[in-house]
N, C-alpha and C positions, 0 to 999 in steps of 0.2 A: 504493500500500500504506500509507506515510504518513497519508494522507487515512481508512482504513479505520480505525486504528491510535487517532487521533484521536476518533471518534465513540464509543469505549467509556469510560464514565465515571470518575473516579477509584476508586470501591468496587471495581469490575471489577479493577483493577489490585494495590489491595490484597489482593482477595478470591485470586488468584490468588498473590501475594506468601506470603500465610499459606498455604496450599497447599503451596508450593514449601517453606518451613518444616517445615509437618507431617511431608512423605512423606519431607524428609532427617533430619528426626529418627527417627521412624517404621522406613526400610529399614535405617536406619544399628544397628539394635539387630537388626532382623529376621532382616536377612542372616544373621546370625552365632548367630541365637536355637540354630538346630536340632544345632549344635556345641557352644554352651555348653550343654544339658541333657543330650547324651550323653558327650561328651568326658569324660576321666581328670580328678581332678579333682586332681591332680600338676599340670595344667597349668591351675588357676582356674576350670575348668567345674564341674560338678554330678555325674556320672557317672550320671546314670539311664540307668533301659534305654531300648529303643528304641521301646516299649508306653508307656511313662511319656511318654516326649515326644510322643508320637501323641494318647494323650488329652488334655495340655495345649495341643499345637498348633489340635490338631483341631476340639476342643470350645471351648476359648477364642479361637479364630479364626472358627468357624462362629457361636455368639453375637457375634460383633463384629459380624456382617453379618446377623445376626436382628432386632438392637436399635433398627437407624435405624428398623424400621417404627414401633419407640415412640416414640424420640427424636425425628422428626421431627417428630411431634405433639407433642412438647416446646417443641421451637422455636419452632413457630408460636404458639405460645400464650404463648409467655413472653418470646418475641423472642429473634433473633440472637445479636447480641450479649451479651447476660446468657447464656446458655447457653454460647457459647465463652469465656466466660470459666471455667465451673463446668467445662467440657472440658480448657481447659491447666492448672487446678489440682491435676484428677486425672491428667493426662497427664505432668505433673511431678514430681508425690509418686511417683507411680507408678512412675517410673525412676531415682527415688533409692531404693526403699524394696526393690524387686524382688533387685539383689544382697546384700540384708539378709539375703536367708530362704533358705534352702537344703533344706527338706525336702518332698516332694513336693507335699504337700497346702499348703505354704507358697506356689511358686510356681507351685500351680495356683491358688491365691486370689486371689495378687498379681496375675498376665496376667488377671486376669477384671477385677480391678478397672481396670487399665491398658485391655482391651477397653470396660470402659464410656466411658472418655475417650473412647475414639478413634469410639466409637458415637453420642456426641454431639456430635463434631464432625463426624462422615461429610457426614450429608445436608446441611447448612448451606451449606456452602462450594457446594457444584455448586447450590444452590437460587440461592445469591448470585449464580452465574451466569449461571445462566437466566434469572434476574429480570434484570440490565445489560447482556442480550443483545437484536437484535431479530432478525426474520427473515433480515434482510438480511447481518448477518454474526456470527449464531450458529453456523455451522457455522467460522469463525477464531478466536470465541471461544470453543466447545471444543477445538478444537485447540491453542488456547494452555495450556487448562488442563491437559488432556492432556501437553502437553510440561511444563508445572511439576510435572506428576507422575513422570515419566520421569526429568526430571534431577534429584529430588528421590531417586528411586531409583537413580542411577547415585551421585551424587558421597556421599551418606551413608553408604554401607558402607565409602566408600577412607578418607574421613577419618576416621572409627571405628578401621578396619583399621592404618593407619597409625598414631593412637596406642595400641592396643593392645600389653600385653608380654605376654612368653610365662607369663605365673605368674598372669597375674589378668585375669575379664571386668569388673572395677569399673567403669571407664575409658569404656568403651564404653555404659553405662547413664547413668553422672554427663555425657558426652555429649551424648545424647540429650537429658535431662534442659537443661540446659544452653540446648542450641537449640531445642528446644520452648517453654520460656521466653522468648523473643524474639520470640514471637507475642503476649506480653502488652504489648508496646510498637505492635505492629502494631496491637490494640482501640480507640489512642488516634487511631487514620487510619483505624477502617473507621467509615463510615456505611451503617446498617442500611437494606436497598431496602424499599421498602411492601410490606406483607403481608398476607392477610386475618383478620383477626380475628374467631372465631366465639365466641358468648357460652356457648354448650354448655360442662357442666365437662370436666374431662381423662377421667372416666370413661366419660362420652357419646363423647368423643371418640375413645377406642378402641373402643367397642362398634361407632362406626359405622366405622374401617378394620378392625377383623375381620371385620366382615358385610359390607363389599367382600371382602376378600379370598377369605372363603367364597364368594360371589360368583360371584368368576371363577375357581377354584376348581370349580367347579360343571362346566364346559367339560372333558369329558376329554381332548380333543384338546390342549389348550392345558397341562391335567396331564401328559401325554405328553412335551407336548417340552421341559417344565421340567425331570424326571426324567434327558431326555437331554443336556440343558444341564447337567446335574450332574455328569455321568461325565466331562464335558470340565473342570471347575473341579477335580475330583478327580486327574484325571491334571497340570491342570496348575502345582496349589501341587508338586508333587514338585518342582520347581526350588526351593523354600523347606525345604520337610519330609524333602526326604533326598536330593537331588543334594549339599549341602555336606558331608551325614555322608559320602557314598558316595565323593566325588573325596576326601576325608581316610583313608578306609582305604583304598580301595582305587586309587586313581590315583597315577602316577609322573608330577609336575609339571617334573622335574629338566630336561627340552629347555626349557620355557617359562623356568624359573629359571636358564639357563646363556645361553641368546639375551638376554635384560632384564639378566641381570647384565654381558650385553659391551656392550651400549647406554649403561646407566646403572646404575651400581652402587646411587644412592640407592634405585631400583624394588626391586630385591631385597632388599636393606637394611630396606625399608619393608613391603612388603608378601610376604616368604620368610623361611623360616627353617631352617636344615642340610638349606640343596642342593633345598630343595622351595617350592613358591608355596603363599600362603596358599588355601586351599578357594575363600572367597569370592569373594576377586578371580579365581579364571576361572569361578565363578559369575557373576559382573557383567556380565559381557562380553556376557549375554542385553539388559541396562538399557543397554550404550552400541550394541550390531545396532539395537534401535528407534530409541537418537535419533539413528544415523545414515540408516536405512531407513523407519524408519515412511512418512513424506510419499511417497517412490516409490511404496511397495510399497500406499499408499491409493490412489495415483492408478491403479496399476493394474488396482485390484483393485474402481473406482469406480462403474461399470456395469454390473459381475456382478450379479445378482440374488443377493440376501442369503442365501438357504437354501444355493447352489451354494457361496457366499464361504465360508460357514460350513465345508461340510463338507468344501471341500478345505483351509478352515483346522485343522479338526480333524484332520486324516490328517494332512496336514506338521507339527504340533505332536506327536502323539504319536508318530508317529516320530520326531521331534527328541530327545523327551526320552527313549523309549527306547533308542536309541542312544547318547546319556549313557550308561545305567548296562552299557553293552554290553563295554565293555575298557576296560584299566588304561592306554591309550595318550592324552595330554594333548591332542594335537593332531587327536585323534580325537575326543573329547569338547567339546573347542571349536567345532569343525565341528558336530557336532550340535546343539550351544547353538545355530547362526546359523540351521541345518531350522529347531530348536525356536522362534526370533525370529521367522522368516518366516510360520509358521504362524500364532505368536500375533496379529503385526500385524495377519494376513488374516481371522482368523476371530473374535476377540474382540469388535471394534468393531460387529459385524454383529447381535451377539445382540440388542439393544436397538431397533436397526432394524427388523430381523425379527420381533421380537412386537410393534410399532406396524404390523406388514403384517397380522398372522395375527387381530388385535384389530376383536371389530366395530367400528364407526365412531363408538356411543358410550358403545366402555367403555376407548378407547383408554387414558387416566389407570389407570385400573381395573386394567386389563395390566401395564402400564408398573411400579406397584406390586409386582406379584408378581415382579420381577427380582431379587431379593433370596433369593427361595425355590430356585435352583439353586447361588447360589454359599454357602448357608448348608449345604444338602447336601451340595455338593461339598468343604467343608472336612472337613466330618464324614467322609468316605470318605476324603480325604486323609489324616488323622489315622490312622485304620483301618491303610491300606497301607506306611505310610510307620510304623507302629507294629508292631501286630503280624507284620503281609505281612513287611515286613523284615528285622524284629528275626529272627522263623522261616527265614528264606532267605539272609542277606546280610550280619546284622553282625558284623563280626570279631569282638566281643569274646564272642560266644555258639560263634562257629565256630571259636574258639581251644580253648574248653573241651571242645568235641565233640571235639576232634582228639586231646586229651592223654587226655578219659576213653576211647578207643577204641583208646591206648596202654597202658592203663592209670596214667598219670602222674596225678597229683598238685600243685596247688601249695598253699602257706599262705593260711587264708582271712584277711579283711581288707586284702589287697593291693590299690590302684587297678589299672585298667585297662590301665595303661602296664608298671606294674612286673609284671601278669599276663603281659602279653602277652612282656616283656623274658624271666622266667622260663621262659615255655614255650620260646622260642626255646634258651637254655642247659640244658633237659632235651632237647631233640630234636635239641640240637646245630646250631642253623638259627642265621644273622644274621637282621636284619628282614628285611631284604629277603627271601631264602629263603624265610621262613617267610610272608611273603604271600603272597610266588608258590604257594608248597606249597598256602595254603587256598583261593586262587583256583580252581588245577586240581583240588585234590579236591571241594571245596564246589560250583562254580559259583556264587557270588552273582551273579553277572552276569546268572541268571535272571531277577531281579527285571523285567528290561526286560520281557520277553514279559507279565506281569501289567500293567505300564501300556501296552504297544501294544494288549495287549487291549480296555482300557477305551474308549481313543483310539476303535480299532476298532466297537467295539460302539457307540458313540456315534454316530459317523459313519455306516455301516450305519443305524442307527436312524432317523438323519435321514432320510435316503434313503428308504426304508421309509413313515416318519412322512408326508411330502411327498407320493409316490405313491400309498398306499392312503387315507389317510387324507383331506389334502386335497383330492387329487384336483384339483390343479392348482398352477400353480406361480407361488409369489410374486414 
């Protein structure tokens, strides 16, 4: 292994270094994004609704994954290097400047501008790969890079999480900010791999990747199953876009914070606060199932043919996640995080596979290109469900107000979130607790789940479908 380990060049190791950088600056703001734009803003959040956070997630997450088609055409033409540079300038204004602005249209500007960073830095880093890979052990040096993304998304939400206080997200952004900047000392160790240089200006330059893209494009079959590759990116940002809203209203974390508090009181101390764990942290718990699972559950899963990998990836993923939003029971919800991890490992890594299967022989690149086009949709429907879907079925601070105007109750306008919700409970005579449980049984927000197993569903089905009629034989 040694000997394997040895043959990938210095840039490889960098190139992977910065990576590891990115994705813990990156998750370490993420995690926690979907609670600072809805949360009371008594406790340093924003309080938008849950329509307001869907459009900025959705849309400024789906252009984050639209823009590498331009951006990479950036790079190539202007080099590497100079490019991640102009990336962690905007990636670091960007996270200093974000808890500056507070009004919607403020940080819906701001996440666009912070997406362009991160749009310029997307393709580079995996291009760096490919290029200090060869055939012989590119499939360990994706895996390695793979794994600096995982643990780049496992340990940046705890250390964010851990310095965060209960009154302010400041912390968590100057963070970010912070360690994204320490990729600017990385620029001084990467050397840029050979690339091609075409003399075409940048305007040729995309006229000819959109006329590929129309291209293959062209293939309805291959439009088909990007459309169904979407429903699955859509069911599965809700681990970002509204599993952390949903385990903060409506989960009772109190077993998991009474176990960690007899362990180690520091865990609790760090990551809970009055008797309850923070949201995120058994959110994460998805980032530590992979990098404990991932490697078994590939080898398992290593011989399956890709379409079959897929769609029982899909089925155990959105059952994962809809059993999430299923009950207020902590230990229940984490068991569904580990469905929701297994499904992911099995069925994500296969998409990319699967459209070099389904790709004629030579428009393989061509294909490979358009991977970008499900998960740009799939954010945009994210945003959707996890916005509107939501906010109309499931979030406490809309099913509070439904509950008191069907009392005929009343409270003062201008109140945050918290002090609304505090109020309704002292007109209806309810403690908090009470008064969740009251809107649990009368509301059901826990419906929400059947809309994502749906999707989950309908995807999967799809595939199934897509493979036998369509293809008419099997990859």
């Amino acid at each position: 292994m040694s000997s394997i380990f040895s043959k990938f060049p210095k840039t490889f190791w960098t190139a992977n270094t910065i990576e590891l950088i990115e994705r813990f600056a990156w998750y370490g703001f993420f995690m926690l994004f979907a609670n600072y734009l809805t949360q009371s803003t008594d406790v340093g959040a924003l309080g938008f609704t849950q329509s307001q956070k869907g459009w900025i997630m959705g849309v400024g997450t789906g252009i984050l994954y639209f823009l590498p088609l331009i951006t990479g055409s950036i790079a190539d033409k202007y080099g590497y290097k100079k490019v991640l540079a102009v990336a962690f300038v905007i990636y670091t204004s960007a996270f200093i400047l974000l808890p500056m602005v507070s009004s919607f249209a403020g940080v819906f500007a701001m996440y666009l501008y912070l997406a362009l960073g991160a749009a310029l830095f997307k393709p580079i880093i995996s291009a760096t790969v490919a290029k200090t890979t060869n055939p012989e052990n590119s499939s360990i040096g994706f895996g390695i890079f793979y794994m600096m993304v995982n643990l780049g998304a496992f340990f940046g939400p705890m250390v964010t999480l851990a310095l965060k206080d209960g009154s302010s997200y400041d912390i968590v952004f100057h963070v970010s900010a912070i360690i994204v900047a320490l990729n600017f000392i990385m620029l001084f160790f990467y050397n840029e791999p050979e690339r091609e240089t075409k003399k075409e200006s940048f305007a040729q330059s995309m006229k000819t990747v959109f006329g590929n893209i129309g291209e293959a494009l062209k293939d309805y079959k291959f439009v088909i199953f990007l459309i169904l590759v979407a429903g699955f990116w859509a069911m599965y940002n809700q681990l970002f876009y509204t599993l952390p809203v949903f385990i903060t209203q409506w989960v009772d974390t109190s077993v998991v914070y009474e176990f960690l508090n007899g362990v180690s009181p520091w865990i609790t101390d760090t990551y809970g606060h009055a008797g309850q764990m923070e949201a995120e942290f058994i959110t994460n718990f998805d980032a530590m199932f992979i990098i404990l699972f991932q490697i078994a559950v590939s080898t398992l899963v290593m011989r399956w043919k890709p379409l079959n990998t897929m769609m029982t990836g899909f089925l155990v993923c959105a059952m994962g996640m809809a059993l999430t939003l299923f009950t207020q029971n902590v230990m229940f919800t984490i068991g569904a995080i580990f469905i929701f991890a297994i499904g992911e490992m099995a069925g994500s890594p296969k998409i990319t596979e699967y459209i070099g299967r389904i790709a004629p022989k030579d428009k393989i690149a061509l294909y490979m290109g358009c991977s970008f086009i499900p998960v740009f949709i799939g954010n945009l429907g994210a945003g959707f469900i996890s916005g509107d879907v939501y906010g109309a079925m499931s979030d406490k601070a809309v099913l509070v107000k439904r509950a008191l105007a069907e009392r005929g109750l009343e409270v003062a306008d201008g109140l945050t979130k918290n002090e609304v919700f505090a109020k309704a409970g002292e007109l209806m005579n309810m403690s908090e607790r009470e008064l969740t449980d009251y809107l649990w049984t009368t509301y059901h927000p826990s419906n929400i789940w059947m809309v994502i197993f749906g999707i989950g569903l309908l995807a999967t089905v799809g595939l199934f479908v897509y493979d036998k009629l369509l293809l008419k034989e099997n990859k």
